[in-house]
Each structure stands twice: as structure tokens, then as C-alpha cells.
C-alpha positions as CSV (number, residue, x, y, z in Angstrom):
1,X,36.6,-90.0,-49.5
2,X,39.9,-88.8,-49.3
3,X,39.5,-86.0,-51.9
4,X,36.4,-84.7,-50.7
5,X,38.6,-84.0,-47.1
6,X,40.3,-82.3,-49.0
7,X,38.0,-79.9,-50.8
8,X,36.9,-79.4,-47.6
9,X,40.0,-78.3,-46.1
10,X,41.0,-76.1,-49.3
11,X,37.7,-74.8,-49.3
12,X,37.8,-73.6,-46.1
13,X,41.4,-71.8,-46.5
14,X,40.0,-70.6,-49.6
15,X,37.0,-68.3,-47.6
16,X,39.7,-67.7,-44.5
17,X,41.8,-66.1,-47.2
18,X,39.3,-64.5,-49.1
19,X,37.6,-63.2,-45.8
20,X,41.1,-61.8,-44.4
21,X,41.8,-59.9,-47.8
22,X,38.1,-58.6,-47.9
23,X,37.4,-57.4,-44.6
24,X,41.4,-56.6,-44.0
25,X,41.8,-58.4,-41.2
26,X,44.7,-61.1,-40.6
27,X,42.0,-62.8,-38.2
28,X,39.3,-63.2,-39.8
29,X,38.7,-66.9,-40.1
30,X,38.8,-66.9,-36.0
31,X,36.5,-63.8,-35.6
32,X,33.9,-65.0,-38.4
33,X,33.7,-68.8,-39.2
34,X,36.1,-70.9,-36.1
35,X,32.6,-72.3,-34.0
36,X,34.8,-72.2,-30.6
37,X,34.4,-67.6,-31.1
38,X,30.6,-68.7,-30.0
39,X,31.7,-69.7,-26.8
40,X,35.1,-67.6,-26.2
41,X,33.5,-64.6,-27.1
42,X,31.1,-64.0,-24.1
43,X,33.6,-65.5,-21.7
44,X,36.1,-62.8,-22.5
45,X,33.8,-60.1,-22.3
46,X,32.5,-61.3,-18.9
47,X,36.4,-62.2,-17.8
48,X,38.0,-60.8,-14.9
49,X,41.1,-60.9,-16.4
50,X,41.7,-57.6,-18.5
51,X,44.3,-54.7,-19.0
52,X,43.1,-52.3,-17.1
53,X,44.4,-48.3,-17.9
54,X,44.9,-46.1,-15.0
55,X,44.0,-43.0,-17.0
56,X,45.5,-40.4,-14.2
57,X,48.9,-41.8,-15.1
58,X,48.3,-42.4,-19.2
59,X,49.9,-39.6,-21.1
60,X,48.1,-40.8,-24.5
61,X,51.5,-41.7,-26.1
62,X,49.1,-44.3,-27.8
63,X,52.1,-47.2,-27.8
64,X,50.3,-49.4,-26.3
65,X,47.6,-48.9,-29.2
66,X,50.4,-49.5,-31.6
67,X,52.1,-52.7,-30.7
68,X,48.9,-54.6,-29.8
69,X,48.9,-57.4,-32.5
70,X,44.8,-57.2,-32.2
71,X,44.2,-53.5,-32.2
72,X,42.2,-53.3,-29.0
73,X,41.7,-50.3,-27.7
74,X,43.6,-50.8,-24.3
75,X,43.5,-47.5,-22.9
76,X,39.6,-48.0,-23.0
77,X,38.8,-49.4,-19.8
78,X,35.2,-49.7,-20.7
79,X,33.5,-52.9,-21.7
80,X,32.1,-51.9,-24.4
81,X,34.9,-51.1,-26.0
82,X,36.5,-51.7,-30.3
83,X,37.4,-55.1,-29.6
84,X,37.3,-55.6,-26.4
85,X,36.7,-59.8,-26.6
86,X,39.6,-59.8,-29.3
87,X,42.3,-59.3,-26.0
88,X,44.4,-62.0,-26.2
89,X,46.3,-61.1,-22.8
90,X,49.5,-61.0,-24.5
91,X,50.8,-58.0,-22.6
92,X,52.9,-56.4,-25.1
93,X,51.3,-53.1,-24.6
94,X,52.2,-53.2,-21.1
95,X,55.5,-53.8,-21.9
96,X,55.9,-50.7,-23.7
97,X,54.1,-48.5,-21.9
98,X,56.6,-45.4,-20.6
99,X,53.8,-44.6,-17.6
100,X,53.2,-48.4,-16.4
101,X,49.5,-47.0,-16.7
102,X,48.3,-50.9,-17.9
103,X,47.9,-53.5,-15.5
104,X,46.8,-56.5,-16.1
């Protein structure tokens, strides 16, 4: 019983690794296989929380773009945006930006 767990648990490592290394993404086992994405997902779209770009004041340095650890496209304020459930509110790109054009 024990060793089956097991398998289980290497076998799912096994396709998180194998997933991140095909599709070149760190995050893959969260984005692909992790059942809570079905409900996160739609919530984070829907969300009221978001960075928000004020695009008079962005001067398209693009640091914000390069210090995000998901590679969302922050100075995108539409919804439809690359990635824009993967947001993880972490804030870094407002940190760096030299205009204080994100807001959160």
C-alpha cells in the first residue's frame, strides 16, 4: 500500500518535471494538472484585484515585464490579456517601475 503512494507521488513529479522541461515553463504542474487551477482560474480573471497600468504615465521601459516571476503582461490592462489569470499579486513590478504607472 505503501509503495503504490509512492509511485503515485513519483509519478506525478515525474510528468510535473517532464511537463516544465517540455513546454518551458517552471509552472507547469500548477497551470496543467493541480485540480484547484479549475476553480482559481475564473476567479482571477473575474477578480477585482489587479495591477492596473496608467498608460499616460508608462514610458515602456518594460521592467515591470522583466522582473515579473510569471511573465504577465502588466502594462496590458485588458482582460484578455497573455496570462492574465497567472497574476499572482506579488507586486514586484510595481516596485520597480521608475513612472509608479502600476497600481494595484
Amino acid at each position: 500500500m505503501k509503495t503504490m503512494k509512492i509511485r503515485r507521488i513519483a509519478f506525478v513529479m515525474l510528468a510535473a518535471f517532464s511537463l516544465a522541461i517540455l513546454l518551458k515553463d517552471n509552472r507547469a504542474f500548477c497551470k496543467y494538472i493541480c485540480p484547484i487551477t479549475v476553480f482559481l482560474k475564473p476567479m482571477s480573471y473575474y477578480s477585482l484585484l489587479r495591477i492596473k497600468c496608467d498608460e499616460d504615465k508608462c514610458i515602456r521601459c518594460r521592467k515591470c515585464l522583466r522582473t515579473c516571476p510569471m511573465d504577465v503582461e502588466v502594462n496590458n490592462n485588458s482582460r484578455s490579456r497573455k496570462n492574465a489569470t497567472e497574476c499572482i499579486l506579488c507586486q514586484q513590478c510595481t516596485k520597480v517601475c521608475p513612472t509608479k504607472a502600476l497600481k494595484c
